[in-house]
C-alpha positions in Angstrom: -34.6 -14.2 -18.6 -38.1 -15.5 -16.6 -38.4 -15.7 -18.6 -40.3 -11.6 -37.8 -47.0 -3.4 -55.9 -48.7 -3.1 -59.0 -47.7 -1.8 -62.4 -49.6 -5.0 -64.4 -50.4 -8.0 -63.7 -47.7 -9.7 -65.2 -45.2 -8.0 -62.9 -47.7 -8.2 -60.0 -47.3 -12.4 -60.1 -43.7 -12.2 -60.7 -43.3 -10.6 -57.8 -45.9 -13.0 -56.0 -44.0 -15.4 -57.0 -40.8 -14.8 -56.1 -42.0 -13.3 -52.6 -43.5 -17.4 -52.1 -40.2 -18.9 -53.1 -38.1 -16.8 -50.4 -40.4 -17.4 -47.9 -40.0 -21.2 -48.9 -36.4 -20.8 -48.9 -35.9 -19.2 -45.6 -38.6 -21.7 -44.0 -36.1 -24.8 -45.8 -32.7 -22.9 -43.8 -34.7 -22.6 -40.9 -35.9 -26.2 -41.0 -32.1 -27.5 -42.3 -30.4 -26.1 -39.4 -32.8 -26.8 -36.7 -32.4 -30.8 -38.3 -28.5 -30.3 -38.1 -28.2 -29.2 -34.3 -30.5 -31.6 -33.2 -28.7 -34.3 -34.8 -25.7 -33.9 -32.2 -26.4 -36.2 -29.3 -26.0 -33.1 -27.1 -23.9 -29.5 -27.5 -22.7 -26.8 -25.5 -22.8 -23.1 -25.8 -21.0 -19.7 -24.8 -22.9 -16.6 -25.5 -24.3 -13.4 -24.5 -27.7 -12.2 -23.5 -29.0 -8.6 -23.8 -32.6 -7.7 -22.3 -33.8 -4.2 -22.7 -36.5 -1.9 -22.5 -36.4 1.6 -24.0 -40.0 2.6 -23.7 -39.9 2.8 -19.9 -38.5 4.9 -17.6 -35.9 4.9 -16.5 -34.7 2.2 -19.4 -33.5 -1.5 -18.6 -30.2 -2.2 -20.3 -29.0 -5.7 -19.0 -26.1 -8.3 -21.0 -25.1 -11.3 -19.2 -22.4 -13.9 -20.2 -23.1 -17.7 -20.0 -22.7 -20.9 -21.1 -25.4 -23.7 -21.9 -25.0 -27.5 -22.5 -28.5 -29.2 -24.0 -29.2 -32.8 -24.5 -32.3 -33.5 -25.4 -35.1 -31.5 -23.8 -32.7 -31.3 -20.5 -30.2 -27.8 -20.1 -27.9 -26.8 -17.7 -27.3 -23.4 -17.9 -25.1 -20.8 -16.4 -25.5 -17.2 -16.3 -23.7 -14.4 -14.2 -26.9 -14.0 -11.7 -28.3 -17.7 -11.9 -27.6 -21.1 -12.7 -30.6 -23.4 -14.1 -31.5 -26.9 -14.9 -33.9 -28.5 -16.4 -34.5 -32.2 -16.2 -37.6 -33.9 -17.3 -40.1 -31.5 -16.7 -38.4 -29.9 -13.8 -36.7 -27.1 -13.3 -34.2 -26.1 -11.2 -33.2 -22.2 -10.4 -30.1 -22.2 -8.5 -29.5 -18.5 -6.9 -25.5 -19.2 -5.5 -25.8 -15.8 -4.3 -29.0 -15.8 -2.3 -27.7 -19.8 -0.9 -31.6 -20.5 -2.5 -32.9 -23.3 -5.0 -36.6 -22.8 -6.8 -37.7 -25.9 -7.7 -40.7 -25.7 -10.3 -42.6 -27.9 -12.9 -41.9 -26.7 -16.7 -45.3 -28.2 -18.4 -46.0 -25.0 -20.7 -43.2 -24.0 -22.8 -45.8 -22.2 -25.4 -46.5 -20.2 -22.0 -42.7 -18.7 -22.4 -42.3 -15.5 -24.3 -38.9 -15.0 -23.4 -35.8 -16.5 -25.4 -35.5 -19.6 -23.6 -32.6 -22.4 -24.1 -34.5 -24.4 -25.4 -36.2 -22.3 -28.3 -32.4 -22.2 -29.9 -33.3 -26.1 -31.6 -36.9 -25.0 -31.7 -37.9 -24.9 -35.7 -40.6 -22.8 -35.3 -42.7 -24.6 -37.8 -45.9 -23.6 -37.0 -47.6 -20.7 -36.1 -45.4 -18.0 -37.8 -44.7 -16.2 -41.3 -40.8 -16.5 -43.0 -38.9 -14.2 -45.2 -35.5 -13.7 -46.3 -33.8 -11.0 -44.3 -30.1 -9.8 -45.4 -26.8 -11.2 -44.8 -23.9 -10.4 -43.0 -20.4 -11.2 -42.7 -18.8 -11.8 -38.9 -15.0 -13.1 -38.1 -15.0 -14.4 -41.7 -19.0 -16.1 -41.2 -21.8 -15.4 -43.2 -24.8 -14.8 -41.6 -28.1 -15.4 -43.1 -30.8 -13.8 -41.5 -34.2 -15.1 -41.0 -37.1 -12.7 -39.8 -40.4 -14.5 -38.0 -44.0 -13.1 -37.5 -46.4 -15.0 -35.0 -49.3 -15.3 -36.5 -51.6 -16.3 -33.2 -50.5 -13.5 -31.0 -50.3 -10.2 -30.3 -47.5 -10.3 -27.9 -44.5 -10.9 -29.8 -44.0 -8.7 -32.8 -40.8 -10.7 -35.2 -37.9 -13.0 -34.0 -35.2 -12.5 -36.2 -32.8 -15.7 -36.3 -29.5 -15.7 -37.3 -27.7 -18.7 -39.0 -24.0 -19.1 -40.1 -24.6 -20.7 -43.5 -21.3 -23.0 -43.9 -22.7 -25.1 -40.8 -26.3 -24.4 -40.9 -25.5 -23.1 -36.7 -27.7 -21.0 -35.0 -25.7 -17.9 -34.6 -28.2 -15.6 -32.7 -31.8 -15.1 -31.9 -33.4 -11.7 -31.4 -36.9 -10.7 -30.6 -39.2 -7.6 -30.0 -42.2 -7.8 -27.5 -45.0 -5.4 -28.2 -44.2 -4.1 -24.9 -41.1 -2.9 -26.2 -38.9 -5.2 -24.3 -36.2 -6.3 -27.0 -33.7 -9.9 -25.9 -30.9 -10.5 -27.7 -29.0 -14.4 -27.6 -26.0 -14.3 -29.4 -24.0 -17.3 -29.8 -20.1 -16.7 -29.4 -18.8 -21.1 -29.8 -20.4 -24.1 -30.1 -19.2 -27.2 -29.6 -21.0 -30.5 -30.7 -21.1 -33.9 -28.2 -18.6 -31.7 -25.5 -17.3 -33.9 -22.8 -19.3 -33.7 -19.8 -19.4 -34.8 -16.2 -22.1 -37.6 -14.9 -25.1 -36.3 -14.1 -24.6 -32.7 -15.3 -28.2 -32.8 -16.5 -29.6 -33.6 -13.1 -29.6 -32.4 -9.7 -28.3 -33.8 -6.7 -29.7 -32.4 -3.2 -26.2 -33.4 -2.0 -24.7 -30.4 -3.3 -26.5 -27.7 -2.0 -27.2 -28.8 2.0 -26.6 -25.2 2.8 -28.8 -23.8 0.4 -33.0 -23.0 1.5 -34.7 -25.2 -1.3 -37.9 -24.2 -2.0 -41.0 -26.2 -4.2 
C-alpha cells in the first residue's frame, strides 16, 4: 500500500455534444459526493484492499481486510500487516509484528501513486478527464461508475470510482498503473461521526515502550 465518428456533421455535434454533457455529469457526481463525505465531521470505514501485478513473474496477488477512521486530513488505519496514522503532517507506521514504529513526514501527497486513505474524499478536480462509465447493482445499491484519465502523467493509466447513488458514498476505487500493477479499495460499511476514543488520531509514545521507534 507504500504506497480513467462521423456520418455528417449534424450527427458529428450531436454526438459532441452529448459526449460534453456526460463528462459534465459525471465530473458533478464526482464533485457531489466528494462535498457529501466531507461534510461528516469525521467517518469510519471497513473494506478490502487488493494489489496485484500480472505482468511479472511470478504474479503478486495480495487482499487485505481493514478498517479506517478519517477526520479531517488525520487517518488511523488498520490493515492485517500494518497499522498507520497520520496526524498533521506525520506519519506513523506501526509494524505490531516486527515490535517497530516508522515515524515519517507526509509533505507530498501528489508524490503518492498508490490508493491512499486519504484520496477516498479527494475530488480529483484537477488534472484528469471524466466520463460516464456503467452501472451496477450490489446488495440492492446502484453503483454509478466513474472512469478518470490523468492528464499530466504517464504513470497512472484510469481510476475508476465507484459511487452508491442514493447517498452519493464512495463505494470503491480502482486504478491501473502503467506498470501493470492494478489496487483495488472496496468499501464494505461506512459509518458517519462513529464514536471514537480520545486521541485515536494521535500517537502516544506511551503505548509502544517495547517497540524500536525509528525517525
Amino acid at each position: 500500500m507504500y504506497k480513467f465518428f462521423s456520418i455528417s456533421g449534424a450527427i458529428l455535434l450531436s454526438f459532441n455534444l452529448f459526449s460534453q454533457a456526460s463528462n459534465a455529469k459525471a465530473k458533478a457526481l464526482l464533485e457531489e459526493s466528494s462535498a457529501k463525505m466531507k461534510s461528516y465531521p469525521s467517518i469510519s470505514l471497513e473494506f478490502t484492499y487488493t494489489f496485484e501485478n500480472r505482468k511479472v513473474e511470478p504474479p503478486v496477488v495480495q487482499s487485505q481486510s481493514g478498517t479506517i477512521a478519517l477526520r479531517g486530513e488525520d487517518y488511523h488505519l488498520k490493515l492485517e500487516s500494518i497499522e498507520q496514522i497520520r496526524a498533521g503532517n506525520k506519519l506513523y507506521n506501526i509494524l505490531n509484528e516486527d515490535e517497530e514504529v516508522q515515524i515519517s513526514s507526509y509533505d507530498n501527497e501528489e508524490e503518492d501513486e498508490g490508493i491512499s486513505p486519504s484520496k477516498i474524499l479527494s475530488s480529483f478536480s484537477k488534472g484528469y478527464s471524466y466520463k460516464l462509465g456503467g452501472t451496477e447493482k450490489i446488495d440492492g445499491k446502484t453503483i454509478q461508475y466513474i472512469i478518470l484519465k490523468p492528464v499530466n502523467t504517464l504513470t497512472v493509466d484510469k481510476i475508476m470510482i465507484g459511487i452508491e447513488k442514493s447517498t452519493k458514498h464512495v463505494y470503491s476505487l480502482q486504478q491501473w498503473v502503467s506498470n501493470g500493477t492494478v489496487t483495488l479499495l472496496k468499501v464494505k460499511s461506512f459509518k458517519a461521526n462513529p464514536k471514537l476514543a480520545a486521541g485515536y488520531f494521535s500517537f502516544n509514545r506511551s503505548d509502544y515502550q517495547d517497540y524500536y521507534i525509528s525517525e
